[in-house]
C-alpha positions in Angstrom: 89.2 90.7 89.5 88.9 87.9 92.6 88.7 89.2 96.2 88.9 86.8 98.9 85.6 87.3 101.0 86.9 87.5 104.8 85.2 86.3 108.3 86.4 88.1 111.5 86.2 85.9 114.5 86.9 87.1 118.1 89.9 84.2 119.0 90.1 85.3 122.4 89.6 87.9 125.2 92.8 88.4 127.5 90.4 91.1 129.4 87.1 91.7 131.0 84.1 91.6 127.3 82.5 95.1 128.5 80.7 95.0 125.4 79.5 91.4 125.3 81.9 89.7 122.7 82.6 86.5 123.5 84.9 83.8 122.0 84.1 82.6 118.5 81.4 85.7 118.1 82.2 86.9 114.0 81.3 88.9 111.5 81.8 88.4 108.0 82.4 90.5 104.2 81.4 89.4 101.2 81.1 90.5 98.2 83.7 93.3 98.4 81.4 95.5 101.1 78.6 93.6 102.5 79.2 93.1 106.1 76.8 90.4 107.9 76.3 89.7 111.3 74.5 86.6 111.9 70.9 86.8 112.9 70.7 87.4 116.3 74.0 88.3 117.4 76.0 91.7 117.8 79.5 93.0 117.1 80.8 95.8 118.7 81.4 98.6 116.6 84.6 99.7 118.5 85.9 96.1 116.9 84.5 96.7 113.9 86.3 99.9 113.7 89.5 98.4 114.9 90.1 95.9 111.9 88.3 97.9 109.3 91.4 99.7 107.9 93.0 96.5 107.5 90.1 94.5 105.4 90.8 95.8 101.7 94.4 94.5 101.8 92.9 91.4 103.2 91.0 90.7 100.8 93.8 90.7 98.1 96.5 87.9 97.2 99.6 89.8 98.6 102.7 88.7 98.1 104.2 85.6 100.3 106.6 87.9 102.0 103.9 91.0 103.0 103.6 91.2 107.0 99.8 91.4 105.7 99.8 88.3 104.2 101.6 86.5 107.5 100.0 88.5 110.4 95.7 88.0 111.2 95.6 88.9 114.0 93.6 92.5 115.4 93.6 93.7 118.8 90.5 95.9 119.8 91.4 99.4 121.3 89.5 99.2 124.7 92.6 98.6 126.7 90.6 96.6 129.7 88.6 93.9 127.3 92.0 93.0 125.2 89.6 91.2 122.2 92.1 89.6 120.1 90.3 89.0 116.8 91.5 86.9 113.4 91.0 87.3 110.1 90.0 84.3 108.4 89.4 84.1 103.9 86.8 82.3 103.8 85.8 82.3 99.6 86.7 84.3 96.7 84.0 86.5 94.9 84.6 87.0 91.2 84.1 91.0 90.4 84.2 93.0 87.3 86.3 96.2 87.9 84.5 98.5 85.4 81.2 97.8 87.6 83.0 98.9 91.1 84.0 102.7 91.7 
């Protein structure tokens, strides 16, 4: 099986960045689960949170038509910051399903 491996930028911050986030600040999964941050920086884990539920789909060809497929775009829940954050697919990892649970 191929799953696309996925960066998550913050695009841009219609708020006030309470917790520090600042344009162009990602983090990225590989791999299938392996979240990086790069050295050095931080991601808030409100954020993180935020666009989790949306990564496995992500990371799968969908079809042309899915709003999944069309739409990258997450909106952090803190109401005040407004950090608007895209999904990029950055790679493909190559996986063998009878190794994965």
């Amino acid at each position: 099986m191929e799953l696309f491996n996925l960066r998550i930028v913050v695009d841009r911050i219609e708020g006030r960045s309470v917790c520090g986030l600042k344009e162009g600040d990602y983090f990225e999964v590989t791999d299938s689960s392996q979240l990086r941050i790069p050295d050095g920086a931080h991601f808030c884990i409100f954020a993180i949170a935020a666009v989790m539920p949306l990564l496995p789909a992500k990371q799968r060809q969908l079809p042309s038509d899915d709003w999944l497929e069309i739409d990258s775009f997450v909106a952090c829940p803190d109401p005040d910051e407004r950090v608007i954050m895209r999904i990029e697919r950055t790679g493909t990892t190559k996986l063998e399903s009878d190794l994965l649970t």
